[in-house]
MMTF fields as JSON, N, C-alpha, C and O atoms, coordinates in Angstrom:
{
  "mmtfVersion": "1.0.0",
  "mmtfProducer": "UNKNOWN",
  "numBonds": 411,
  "numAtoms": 412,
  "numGroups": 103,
  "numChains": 1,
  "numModels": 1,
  "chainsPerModel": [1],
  "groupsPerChain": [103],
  "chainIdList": ["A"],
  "bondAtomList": [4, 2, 8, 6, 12, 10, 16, 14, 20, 18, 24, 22, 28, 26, 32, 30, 36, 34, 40, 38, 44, 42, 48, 46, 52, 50, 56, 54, 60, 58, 64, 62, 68, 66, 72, 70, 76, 74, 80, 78, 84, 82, 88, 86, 92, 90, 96, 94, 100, 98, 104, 102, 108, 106, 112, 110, 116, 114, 120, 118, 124, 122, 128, 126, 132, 130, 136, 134, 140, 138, 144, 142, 148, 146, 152, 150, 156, 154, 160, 158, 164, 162, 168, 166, 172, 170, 176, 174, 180, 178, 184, 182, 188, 186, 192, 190, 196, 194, 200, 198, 204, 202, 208, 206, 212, 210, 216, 214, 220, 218, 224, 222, 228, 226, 232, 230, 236, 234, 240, 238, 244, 242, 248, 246, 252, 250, 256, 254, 260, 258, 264, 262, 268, 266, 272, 270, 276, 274, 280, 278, 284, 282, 288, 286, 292, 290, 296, 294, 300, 298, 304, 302, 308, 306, 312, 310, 316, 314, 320, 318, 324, 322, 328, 326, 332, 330, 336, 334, 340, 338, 344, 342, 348, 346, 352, 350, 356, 354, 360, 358, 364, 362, 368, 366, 372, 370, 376, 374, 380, 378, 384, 382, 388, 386, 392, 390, 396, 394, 400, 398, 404, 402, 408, 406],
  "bondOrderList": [1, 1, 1, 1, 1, 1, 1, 1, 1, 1, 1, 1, 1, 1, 1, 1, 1, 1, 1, 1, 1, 1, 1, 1, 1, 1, 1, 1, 1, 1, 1, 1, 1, 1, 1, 1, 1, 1, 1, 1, 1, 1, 1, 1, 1, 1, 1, 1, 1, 1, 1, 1, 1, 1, 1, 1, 1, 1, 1, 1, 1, 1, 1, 1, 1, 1, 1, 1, 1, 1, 1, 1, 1, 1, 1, 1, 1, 1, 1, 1, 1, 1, 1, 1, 1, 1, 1, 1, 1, 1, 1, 1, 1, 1, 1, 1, 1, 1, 1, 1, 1, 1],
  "groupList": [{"groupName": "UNK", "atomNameList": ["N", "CA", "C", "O"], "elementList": ["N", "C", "C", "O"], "formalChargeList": [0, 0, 0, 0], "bondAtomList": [1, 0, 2, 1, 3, 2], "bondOrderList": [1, 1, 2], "singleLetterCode": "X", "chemCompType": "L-PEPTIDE LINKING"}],
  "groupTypeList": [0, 0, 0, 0, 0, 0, 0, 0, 0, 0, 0, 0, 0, 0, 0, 0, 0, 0, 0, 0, 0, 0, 0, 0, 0, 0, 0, 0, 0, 0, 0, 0, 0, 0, 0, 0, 0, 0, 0, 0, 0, 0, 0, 0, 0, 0, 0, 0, 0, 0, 0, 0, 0, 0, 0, 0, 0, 0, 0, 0, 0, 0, 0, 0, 0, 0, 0, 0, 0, 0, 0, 0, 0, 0, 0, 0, 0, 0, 0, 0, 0, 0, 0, 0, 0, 0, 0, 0, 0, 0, 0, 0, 0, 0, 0, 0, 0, 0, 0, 0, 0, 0, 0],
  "groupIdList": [1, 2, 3, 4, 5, 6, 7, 8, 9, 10, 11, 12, 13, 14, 15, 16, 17, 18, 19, 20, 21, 22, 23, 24, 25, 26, 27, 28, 29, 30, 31, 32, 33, 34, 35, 36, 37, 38, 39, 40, 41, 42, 43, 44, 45, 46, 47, 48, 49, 50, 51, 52, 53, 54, 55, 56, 57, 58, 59, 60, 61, 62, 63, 64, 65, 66, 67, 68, 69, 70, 71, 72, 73, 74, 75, 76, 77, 78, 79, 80, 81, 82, 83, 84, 85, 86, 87, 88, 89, 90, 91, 92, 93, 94, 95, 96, 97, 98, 99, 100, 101, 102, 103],
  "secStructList": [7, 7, 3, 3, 3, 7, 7, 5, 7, 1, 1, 1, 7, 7, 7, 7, 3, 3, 7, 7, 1, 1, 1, 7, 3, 3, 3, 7, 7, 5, 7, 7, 6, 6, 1, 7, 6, 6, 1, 2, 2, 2, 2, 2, 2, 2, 2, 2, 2, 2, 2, 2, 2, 2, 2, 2, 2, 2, 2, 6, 6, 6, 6, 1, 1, 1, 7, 7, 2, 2, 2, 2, 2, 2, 2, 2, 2, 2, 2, 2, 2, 2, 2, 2, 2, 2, 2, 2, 2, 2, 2, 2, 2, 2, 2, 2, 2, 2, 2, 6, 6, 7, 7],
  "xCoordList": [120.526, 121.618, 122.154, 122.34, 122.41, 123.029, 124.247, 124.749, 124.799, 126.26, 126.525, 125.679, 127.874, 128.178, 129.247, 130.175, 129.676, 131.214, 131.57, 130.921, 132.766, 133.271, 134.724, 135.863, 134.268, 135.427, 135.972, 135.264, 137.48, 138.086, 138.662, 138.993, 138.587, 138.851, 139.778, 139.391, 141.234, 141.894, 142.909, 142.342, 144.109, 144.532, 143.651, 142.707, 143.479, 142.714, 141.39, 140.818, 141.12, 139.467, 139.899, 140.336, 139.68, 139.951, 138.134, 137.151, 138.158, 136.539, 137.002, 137.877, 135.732, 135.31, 134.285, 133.787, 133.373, 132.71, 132.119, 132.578, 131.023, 130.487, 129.237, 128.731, 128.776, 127.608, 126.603, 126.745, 125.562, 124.919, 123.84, 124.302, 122.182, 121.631, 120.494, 119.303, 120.917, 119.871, 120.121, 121.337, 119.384, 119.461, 121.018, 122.041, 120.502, 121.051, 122.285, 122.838, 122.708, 124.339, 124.544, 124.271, 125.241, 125.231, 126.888, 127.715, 127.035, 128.514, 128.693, 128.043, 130.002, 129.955, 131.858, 132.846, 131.462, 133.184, 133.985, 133.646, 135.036, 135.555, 137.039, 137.868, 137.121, 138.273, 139.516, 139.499, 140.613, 141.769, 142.762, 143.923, 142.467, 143.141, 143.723, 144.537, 143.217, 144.178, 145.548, 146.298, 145.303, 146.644, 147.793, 147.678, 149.004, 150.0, 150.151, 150.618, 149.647, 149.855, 151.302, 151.454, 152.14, 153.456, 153.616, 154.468, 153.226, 152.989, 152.456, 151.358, 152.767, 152.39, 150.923, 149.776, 151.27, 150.241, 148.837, 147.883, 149.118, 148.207, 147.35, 146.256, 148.339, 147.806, 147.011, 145.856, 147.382, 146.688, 145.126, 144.058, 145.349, 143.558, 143.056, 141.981, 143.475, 142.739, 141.931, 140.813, 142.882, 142.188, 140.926, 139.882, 141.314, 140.102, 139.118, 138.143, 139.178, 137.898, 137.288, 136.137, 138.379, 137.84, 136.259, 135.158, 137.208, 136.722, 134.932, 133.933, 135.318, 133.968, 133.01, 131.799, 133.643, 132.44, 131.961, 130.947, 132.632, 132.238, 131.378, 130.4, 131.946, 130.663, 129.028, 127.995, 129.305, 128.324, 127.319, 126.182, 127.924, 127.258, 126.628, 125.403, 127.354, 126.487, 125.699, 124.856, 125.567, 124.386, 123.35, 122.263, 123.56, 122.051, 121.307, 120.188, 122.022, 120.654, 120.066, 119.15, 120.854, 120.361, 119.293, 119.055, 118.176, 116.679, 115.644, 114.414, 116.598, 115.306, 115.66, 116.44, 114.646, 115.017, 115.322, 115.183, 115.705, 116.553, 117.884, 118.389, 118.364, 120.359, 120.402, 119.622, 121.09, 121.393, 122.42, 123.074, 123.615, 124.404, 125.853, 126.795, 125.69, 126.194, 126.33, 127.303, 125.481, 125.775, 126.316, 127.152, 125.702, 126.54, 128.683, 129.591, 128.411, 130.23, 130.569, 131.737, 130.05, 130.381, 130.327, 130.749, 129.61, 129.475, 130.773, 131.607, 130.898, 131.763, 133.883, 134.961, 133.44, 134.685, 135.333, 136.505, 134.361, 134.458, 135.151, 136.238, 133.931, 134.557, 135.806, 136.656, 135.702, 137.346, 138.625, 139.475, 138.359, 139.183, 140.205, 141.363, 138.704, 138.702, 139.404, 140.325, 138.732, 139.651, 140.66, 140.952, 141.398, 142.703, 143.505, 144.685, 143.186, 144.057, 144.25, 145.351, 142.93, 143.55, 144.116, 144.999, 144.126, 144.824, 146.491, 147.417, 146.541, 147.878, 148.708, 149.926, 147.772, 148.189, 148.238, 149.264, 146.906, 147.681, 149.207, 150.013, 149.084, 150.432, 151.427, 152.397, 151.454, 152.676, 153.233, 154.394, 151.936, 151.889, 152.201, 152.831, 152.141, 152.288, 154.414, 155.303, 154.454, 155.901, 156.736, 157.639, 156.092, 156.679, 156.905, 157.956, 155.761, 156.366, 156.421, 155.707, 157.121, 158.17, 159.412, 160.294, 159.502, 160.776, 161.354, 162.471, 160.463, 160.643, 160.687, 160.861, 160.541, 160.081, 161.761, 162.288, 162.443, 163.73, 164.716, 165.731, 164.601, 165.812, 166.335, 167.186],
  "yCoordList": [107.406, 108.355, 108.383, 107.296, 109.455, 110.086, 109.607, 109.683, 109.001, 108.866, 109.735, 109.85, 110.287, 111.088, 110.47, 110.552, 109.893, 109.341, 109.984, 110.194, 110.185, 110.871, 110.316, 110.781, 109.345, 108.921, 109.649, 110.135, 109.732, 110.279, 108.92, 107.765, 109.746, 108.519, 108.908, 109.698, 108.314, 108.711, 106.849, 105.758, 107.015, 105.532, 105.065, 104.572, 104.969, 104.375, 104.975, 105.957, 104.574, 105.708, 105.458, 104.453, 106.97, 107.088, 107.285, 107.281, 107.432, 107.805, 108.346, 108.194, 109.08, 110.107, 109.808, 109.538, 109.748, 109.342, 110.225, 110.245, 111.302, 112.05, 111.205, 110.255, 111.716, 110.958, 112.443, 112.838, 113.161, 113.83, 113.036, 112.214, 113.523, 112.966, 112.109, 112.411, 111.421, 111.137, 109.852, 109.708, 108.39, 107.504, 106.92, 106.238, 107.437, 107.755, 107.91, 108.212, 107.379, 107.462, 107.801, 107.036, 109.395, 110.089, 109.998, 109.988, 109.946, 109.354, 110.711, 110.993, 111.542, 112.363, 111.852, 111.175, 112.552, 111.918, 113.082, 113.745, 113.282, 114.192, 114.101, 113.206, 114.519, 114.004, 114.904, 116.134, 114.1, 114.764, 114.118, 114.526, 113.241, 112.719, 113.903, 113.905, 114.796, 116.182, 117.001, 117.976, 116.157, 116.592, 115.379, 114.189, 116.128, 115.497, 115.304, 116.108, 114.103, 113.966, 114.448, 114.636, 114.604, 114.525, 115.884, 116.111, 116.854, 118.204, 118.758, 118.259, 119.508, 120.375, 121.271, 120.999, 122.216, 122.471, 122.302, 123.059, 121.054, 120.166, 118.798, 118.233, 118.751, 118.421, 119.397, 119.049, 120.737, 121.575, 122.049, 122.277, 122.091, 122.01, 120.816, 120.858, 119.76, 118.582, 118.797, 118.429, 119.457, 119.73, 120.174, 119.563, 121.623, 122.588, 121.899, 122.592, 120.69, 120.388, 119.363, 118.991, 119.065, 117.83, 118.744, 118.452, 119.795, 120.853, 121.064, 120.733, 121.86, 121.945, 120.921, 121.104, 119.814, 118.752, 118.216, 117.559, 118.305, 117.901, 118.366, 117.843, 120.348, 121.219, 121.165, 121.317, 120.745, 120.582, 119.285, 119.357, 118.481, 117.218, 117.509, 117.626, 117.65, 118.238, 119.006, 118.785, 120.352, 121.24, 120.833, 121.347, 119.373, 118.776, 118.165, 117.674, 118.203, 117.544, 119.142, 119.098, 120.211, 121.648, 122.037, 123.163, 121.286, 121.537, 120.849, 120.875, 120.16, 119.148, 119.972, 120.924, 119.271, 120.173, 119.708, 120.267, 118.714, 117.108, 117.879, 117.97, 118.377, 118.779, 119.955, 120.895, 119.93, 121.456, 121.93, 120.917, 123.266, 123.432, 122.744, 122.711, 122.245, 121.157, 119.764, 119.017, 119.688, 118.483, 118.632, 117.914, 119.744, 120.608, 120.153, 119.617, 120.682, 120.862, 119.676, 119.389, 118.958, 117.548, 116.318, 115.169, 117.003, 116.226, 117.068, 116.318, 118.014, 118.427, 117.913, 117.655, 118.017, 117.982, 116.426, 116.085, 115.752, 114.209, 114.038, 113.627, 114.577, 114.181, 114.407, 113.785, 115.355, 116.625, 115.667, 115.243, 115.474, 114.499, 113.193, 112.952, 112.582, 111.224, 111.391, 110.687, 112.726, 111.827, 112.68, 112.728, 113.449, 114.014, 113.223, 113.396, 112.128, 110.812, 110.03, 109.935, 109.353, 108.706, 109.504, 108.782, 110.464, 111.47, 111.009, 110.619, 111.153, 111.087, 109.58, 109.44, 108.609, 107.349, 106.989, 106.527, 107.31, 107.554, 107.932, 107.35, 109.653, 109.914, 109.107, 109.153, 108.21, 107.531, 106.262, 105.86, 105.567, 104.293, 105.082, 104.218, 106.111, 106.301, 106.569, 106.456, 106.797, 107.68, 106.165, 106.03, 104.793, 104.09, 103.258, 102.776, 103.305, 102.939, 103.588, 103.268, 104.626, 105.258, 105.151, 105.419, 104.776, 104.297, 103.519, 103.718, 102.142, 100.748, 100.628, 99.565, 101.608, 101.572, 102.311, 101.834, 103.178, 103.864, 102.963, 103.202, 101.856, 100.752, 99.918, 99.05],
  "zCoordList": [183.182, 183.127, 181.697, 181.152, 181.063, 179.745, 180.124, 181.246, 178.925, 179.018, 177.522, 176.635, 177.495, 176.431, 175.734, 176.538, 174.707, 174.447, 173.036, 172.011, 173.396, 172.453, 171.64, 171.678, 171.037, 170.203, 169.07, 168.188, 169.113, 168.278, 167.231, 167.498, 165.875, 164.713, 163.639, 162.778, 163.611, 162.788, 163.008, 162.939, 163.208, 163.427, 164.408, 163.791, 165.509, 166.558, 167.264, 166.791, 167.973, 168.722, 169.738, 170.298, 170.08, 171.483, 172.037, 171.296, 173.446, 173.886, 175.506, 176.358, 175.227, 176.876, 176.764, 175.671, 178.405, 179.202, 179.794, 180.936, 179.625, 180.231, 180.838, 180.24, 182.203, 182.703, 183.318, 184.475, 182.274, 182.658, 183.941, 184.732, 183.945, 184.375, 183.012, 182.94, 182.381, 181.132, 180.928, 181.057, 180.567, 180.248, 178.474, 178.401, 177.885, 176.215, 176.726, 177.784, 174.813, 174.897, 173.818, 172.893, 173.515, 172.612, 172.525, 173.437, 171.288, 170.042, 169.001, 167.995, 169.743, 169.077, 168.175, 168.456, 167.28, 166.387, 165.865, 164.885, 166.561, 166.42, 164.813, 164.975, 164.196, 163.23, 163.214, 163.166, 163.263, 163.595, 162.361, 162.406, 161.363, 160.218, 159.513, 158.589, 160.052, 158.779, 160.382, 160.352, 161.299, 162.048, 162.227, 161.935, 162.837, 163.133, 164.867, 165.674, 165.079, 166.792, 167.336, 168.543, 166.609, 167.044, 167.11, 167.969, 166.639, 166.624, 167.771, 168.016, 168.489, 169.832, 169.305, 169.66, 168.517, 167.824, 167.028, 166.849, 166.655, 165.927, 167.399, 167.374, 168.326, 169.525, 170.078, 170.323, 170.389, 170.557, 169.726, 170.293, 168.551, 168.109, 167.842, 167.244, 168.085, 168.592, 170.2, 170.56, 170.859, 172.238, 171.761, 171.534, 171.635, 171.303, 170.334, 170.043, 169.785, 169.288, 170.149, 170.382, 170.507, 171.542, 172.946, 173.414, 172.982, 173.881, 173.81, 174.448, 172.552, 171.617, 171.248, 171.128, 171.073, 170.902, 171.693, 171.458, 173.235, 174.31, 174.845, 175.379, 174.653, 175.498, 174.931, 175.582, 172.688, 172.446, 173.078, 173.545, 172.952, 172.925, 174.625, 174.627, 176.167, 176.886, 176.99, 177.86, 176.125, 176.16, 175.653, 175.918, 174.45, 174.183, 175.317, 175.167, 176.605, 177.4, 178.603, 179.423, 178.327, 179.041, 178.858, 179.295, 178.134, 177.806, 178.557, 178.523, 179.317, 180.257, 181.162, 181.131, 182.464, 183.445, 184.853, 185.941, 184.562, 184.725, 184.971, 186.09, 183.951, 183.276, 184.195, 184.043, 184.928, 185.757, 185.7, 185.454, 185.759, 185.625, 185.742, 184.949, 186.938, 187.568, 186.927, 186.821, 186.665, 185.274, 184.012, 183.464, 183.545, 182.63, 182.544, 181.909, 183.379, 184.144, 184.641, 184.378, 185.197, 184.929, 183.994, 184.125, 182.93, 181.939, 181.056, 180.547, 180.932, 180.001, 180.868, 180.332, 182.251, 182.439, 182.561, 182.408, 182.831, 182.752, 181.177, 180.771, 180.535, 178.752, 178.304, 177.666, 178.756, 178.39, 178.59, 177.807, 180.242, 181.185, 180.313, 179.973, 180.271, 179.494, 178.319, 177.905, 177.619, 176.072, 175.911, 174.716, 176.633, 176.752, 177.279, 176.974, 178.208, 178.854, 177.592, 177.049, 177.041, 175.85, 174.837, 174.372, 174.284, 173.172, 173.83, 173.118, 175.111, 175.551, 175.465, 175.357, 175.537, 175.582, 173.695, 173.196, 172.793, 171.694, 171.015, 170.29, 171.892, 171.701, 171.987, 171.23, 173.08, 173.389, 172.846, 172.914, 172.16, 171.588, 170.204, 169.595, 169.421, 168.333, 168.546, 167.702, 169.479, 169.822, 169.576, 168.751, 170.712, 170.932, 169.213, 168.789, 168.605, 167.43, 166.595, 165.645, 166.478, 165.909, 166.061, 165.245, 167.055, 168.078, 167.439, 166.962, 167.28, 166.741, 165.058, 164.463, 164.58, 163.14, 162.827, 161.823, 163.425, 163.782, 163.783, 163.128, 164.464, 165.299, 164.13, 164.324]
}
């Protein structure tokens, strides 16, 4: 089984977990060092790349004939899933010390 991970790299790495049908474990790196997490906006095209690198990195296994649509969409929505949970737990550990850096 393909696993897909998608770590993001700026203070910390985050990662998503796609599980097509393919052995391999493909490391895609998304960079967000030119945004501001604290920004709605700048959270927002972090999504959308997150988005994009996810859908890419699953369509590299749509050539076997193994990968079916269905995997497709579960590989992309697993990924998506995953590293929008950690993006969020980033966000909160970055919030919390800000907090502390404030006091």
């Amino acid at each position: 089984m393909k696993k897909f991970t998608l770590p993001l790299f700026a203070a910390a790495c985050l990662t998503a977990v796609a599980t097509p049908a393919f052995a391999d474990e493909v490391t895609v790196r998304v960079d967000y060092s030119d945004l501001d997490l604290s920004n709605p906006q700048d959270v927002s095209s972090l999504k959308q790349r997150i988005v994009a690198q996810t859908e890419a990195a699953c369509r590299k296994g749509a050539g076997s004939p193994l990968f079916s649509a269905k995997s497709f969409t579960d590989c992309r929505n697993d990924g998506v899933s995953k590293a929008f949970r950690q993006l969020e737990q980033r966000r909160t550990l970055a919030a919390a010390q800000d907090s502390v850096e404030r006091s």
